[in-house]
C-alpha positions in Angstrom: -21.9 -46.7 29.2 -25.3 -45.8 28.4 -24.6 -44.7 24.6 -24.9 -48.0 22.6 -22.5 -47.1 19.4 -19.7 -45.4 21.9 -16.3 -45.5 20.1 -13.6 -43.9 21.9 -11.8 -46.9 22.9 -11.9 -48.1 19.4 -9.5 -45.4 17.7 -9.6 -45.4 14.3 -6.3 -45.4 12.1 -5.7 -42.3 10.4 -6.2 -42.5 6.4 -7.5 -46.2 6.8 -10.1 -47.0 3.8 -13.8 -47.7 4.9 -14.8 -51.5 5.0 -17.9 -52.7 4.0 -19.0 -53.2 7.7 -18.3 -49.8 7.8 -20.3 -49.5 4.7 -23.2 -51.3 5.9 -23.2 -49.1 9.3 -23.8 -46.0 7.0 -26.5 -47.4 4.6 -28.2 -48.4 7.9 -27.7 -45.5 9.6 -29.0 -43.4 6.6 -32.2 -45.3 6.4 -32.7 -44.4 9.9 -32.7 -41.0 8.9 -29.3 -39.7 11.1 -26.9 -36.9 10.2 -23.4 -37.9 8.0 -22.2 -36.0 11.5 -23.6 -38.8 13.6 -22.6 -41.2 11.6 -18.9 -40.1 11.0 -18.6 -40.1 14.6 -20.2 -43.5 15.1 -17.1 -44.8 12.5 -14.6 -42.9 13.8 -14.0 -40.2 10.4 -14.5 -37.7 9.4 -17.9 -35.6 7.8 -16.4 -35.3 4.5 -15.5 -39.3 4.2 -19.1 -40.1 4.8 -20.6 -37.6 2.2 -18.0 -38.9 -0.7 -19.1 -42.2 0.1 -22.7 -41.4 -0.4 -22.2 -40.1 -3.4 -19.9 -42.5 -4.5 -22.4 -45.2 -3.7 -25.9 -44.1 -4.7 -27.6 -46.2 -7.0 -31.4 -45.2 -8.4 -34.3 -48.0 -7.3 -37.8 -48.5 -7.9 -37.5 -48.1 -11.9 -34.9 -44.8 -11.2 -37.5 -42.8 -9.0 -35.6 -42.8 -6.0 -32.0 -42.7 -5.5 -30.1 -44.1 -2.4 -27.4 -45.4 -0.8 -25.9 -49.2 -0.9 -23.4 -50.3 0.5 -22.4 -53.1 -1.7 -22.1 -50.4 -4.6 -20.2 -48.6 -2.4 -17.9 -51.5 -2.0 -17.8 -52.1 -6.2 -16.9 -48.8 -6.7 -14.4 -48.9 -4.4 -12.6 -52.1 -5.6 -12.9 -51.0 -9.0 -10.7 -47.8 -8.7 -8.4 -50.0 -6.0 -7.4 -52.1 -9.6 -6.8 -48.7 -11.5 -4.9 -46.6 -8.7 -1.1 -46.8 -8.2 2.2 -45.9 -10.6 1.7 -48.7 -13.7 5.1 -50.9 -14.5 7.0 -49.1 -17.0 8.7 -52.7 -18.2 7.1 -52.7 -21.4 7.6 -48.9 -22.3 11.0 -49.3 -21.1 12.5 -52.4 -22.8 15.3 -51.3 -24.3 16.7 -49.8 -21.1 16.3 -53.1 -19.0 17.7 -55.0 -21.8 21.0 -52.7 -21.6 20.7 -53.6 -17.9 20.4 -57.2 -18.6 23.2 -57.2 -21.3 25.8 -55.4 -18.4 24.8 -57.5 -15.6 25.6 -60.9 -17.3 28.2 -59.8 -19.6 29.9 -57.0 -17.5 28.8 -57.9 -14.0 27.9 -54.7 -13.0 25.4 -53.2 -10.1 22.1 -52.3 -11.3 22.8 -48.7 -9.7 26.3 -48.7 -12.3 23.8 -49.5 -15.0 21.9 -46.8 -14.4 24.6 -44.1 -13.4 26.6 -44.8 -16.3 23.3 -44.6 -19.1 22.5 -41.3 -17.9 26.0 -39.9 -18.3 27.2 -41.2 -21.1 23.8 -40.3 -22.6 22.9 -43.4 -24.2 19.6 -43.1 -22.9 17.5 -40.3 -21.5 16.0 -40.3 -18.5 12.4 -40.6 -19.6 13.4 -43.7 -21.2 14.9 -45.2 -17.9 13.6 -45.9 -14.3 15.7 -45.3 -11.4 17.7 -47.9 -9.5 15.3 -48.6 -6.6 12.7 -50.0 -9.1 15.4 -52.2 -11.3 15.9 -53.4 -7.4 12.0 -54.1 -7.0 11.6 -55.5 -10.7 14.4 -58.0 -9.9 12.3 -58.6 -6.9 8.7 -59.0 -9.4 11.1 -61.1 -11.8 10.6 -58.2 -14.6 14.5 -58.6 -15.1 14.3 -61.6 -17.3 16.3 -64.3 -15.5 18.2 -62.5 -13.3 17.2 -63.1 -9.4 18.5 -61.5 -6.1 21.3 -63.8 -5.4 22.7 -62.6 -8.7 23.2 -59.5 -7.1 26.1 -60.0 -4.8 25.9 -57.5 -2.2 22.1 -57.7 -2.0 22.0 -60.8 -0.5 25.0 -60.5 2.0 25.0 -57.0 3.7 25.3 -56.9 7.5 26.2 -54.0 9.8 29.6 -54.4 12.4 30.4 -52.6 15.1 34.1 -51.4 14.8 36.3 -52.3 17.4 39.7 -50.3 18.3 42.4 -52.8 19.6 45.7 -51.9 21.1 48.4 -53.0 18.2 51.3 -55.5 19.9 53.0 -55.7 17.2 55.3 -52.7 16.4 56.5 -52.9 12.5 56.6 -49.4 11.8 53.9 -46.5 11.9 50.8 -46.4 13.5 47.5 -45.3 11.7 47.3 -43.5 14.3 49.9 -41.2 12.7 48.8 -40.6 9.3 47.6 -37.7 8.5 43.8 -37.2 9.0 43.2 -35.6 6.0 43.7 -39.0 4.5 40.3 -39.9 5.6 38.9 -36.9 3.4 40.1 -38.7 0.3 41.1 -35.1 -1.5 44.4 -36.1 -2.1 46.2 -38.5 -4.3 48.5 -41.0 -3.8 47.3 -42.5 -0.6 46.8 -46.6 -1.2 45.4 -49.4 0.8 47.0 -53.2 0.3 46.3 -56.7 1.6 47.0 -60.1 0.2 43.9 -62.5 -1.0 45.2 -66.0 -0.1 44.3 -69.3 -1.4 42.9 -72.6 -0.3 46.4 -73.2 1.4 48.7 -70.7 2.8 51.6 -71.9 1.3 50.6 -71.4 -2.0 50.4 -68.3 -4.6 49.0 -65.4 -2.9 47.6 -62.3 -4.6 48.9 -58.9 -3.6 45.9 -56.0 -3.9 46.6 -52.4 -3.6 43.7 -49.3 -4.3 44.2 -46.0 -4.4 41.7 -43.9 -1.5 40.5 -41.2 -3.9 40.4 -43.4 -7.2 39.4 -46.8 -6.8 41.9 -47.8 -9.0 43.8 -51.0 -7.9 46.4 -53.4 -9.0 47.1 -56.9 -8.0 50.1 -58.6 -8.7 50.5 -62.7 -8.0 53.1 -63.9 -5.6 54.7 -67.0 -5.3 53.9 -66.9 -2.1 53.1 -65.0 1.5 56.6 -64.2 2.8 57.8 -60.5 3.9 60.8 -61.1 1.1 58.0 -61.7 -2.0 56.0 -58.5 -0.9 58.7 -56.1 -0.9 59.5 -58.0 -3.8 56.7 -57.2 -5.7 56.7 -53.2 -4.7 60.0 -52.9 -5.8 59.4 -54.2 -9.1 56.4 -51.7 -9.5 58.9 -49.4 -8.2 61.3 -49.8 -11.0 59.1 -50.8 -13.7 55.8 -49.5 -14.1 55.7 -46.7 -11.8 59.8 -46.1 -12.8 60.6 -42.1 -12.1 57.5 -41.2 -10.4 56.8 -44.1 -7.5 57.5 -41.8 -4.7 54.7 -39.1 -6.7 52.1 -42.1 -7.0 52.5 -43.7 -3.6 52.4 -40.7 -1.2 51.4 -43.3 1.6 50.4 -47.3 2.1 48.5 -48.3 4.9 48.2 -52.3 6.2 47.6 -54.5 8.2 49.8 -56.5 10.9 50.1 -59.7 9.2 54.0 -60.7 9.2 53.9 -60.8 5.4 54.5 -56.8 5.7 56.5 -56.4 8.7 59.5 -55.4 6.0 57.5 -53.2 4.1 58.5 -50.4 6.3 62.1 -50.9 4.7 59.9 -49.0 1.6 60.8 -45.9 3.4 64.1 -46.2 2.8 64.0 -46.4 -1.0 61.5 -43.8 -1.8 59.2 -40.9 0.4 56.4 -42.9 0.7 55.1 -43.6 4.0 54.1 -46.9 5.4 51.4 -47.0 8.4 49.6 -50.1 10.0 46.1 -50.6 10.8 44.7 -51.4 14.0 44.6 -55.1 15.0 40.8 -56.7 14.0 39.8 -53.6 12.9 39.4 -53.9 8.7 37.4 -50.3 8.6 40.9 -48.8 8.6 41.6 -49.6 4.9 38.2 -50.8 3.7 38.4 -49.7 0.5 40.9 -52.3 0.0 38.6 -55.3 1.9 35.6 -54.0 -0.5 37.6 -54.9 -3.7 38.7 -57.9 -2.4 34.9 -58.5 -2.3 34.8 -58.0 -6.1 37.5 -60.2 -6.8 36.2 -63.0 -4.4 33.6 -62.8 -7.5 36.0 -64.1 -9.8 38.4 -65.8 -7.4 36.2 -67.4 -4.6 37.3 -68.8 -1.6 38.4 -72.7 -1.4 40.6 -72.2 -5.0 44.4 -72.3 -5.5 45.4 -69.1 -6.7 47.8 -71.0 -8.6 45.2 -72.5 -10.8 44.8 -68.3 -12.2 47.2 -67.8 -14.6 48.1 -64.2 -15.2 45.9 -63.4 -17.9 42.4 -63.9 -15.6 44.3 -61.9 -13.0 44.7 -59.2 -15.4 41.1 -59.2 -16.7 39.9 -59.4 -13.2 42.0 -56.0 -12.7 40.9 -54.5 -15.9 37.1 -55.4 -15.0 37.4 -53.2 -11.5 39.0 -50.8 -12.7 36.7 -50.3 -15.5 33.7 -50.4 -13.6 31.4 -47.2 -13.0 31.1 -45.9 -9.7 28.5 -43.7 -7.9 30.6 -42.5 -5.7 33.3 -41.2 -8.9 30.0 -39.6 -10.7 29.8 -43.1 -12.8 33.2 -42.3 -14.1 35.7 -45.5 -14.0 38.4 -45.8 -11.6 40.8 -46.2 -14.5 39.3 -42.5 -16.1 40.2 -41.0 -12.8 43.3 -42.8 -11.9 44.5 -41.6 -15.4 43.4 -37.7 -14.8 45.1 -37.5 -11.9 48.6 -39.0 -13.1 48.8 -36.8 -15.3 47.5 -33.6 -12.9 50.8 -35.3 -10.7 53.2 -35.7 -12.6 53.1 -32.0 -14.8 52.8 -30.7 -11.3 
């Protein structure tokens, strides 16, 4: 080419901030007496980046008679506002709140986004007086969050995407998924639960039945002496006569499972009330995955490798209690247990 400062090749990123090569180009190009219109396109900007950087720049010399350019001022100036640009950290102005955070985290276990969900509608604090739950994420991240780290937060550290896989179910205990109704899926209605059993570091020992409900996210779980088809039917039976005595058939429109053989006689539920029983599809745990997310919580308090027998009932109970009493985004913050309690009653005056 025959033009010596020829930049087409060199394409400059859009909003990228000057350098102080860049810098130097302009104070040299300014003693040499060219345009800011040459210049910009020498650089690759535009007209009104040059001129602001002029002025920006421009320092008086020989004992303030004559004022020009520098490109090192130029460069000052710049990293001077780069230090006062930007949001500032609202850790300090917003103590209290992060200390409420810090005080439900290690005392209540909650997620940060609970923490904040729950302040803002119970109206303990206002929301000037709070920030929002992606910067409690990135001041956990800064450690701003006292002592509390990342792998404090559960799910933050172990979140993976799967793809979900339909099989073809061989084993024929009763209904198919397939069969329920799909407005199930919509959640809208009451009465629809999910259940599994969390096992211990040996099969044979006590197991731990776990039902939720779809729409409320309130669950149960009951301990079992141990896996067998007779202790699960077992165990709905006695909720059947006990605490949900009058109005089981009202509570537990439908129960979906999987195909373990520790519920192939669960289908024999049918027979003492209306509800419904349907099976998931083999290796596919999406089909009731509200029930393998709670299971999640509880692995929290009962992790894997540990005798359920070493639990006695009491833990089991608080462990229910503490899920159930957690806020949820997805009820408006509410607790499962606030909306599993409106809508018993809403069913049973129906």
């Amino acid at each position: 080419m025959d033009q010596n400062h020829f930049t087409t090749d060199t394409l400059r990123k859009k909003g990228a901030h000057l350098t102080f090569e860049e810098r130097v180009i302009i104070q040299t190009r300014l003693r040499d007496k060219q345009s800011y219109r040459s210049i910009a396109r020498e650089i690759g900007c535009c007209v009104n980046t040059v001129r602001n950087e002029v002025k920006r720049g421009k320092v008086l010399c020989y004992n303030g008679k004559v004022e020009r350019y520098r490109a090192a001022d130029g460069q000052s100036t710049y990293e001077a506002h780069r230090e006062n640009c930007g949001r500032k950290c609202d850790a300090i102005a917003k103590g209290a709140f992060l200390d409420y955070v810090q005080k439900r985290l290690q005392e209540h276990h909650w997620s940060l986004d609970a923490c904040f969900g729950r302040a803002l509608v119970t109206g303990e604090f206002q929301r000037g007086e709070m920030v929002c739950t992606k910067t409690l994420y990135n001041y956990v991240t800064l450690g701003l969050l006292g002592k509390i780290k990342s792998i404090d937060l559960p799910l933050r550290v172990k979140r993976k995407n799967a793809r979900k896989r339909v099989r073809e179910r061989k084993k024929k205990f009763g209904r198919s998924i397939d069969e329920r109704d799909p407005s199930v899926d919509e959640r809208q209605d009451f009465g629809h639960w999910e259940c599994d059993l969390v096992l211990g570091s040996r099969s044979k020992d006590e197991v731990l039945l776990t039902l939720v409900e779809r729409k409320t996210r309130c669950s149960l779980i009951r301990k079992l002496p141990n896996k067998e088809s007779a202790s699960v039917i077992a165990a709905f039976r006695k909720l059947k006569d006990g605490m949900f005595r009058g109005c089981f058939s009202r509570v537990f429109l439908s129960i979906t499972t999987d195909n373990g053989s520790e519920f192939s006689s669960l289908s024999e539920l049918e027979k003492l009330s209306h509800t419904r029983i349907y099976y998931a599809h083999p290796y596919c745990s999406s089909d009731k995955g509200t029930n393998e997310n709670h299971n999640g919580l509880f692995r929290r308090f009962l992790p894997k490798g540990k005798k359920i027998q070493d639990y006695p009932v009491e833990y089991i109970s608080r462990v229910e209690c503490w899920a159930n009493t957690l806020p949820r985004k997805i009820l408006g913050y509410k607790t499962p247990e606030e909306c599993f309690r409106e809508e018993m009653l809403a069913a049973l005056t129906a």
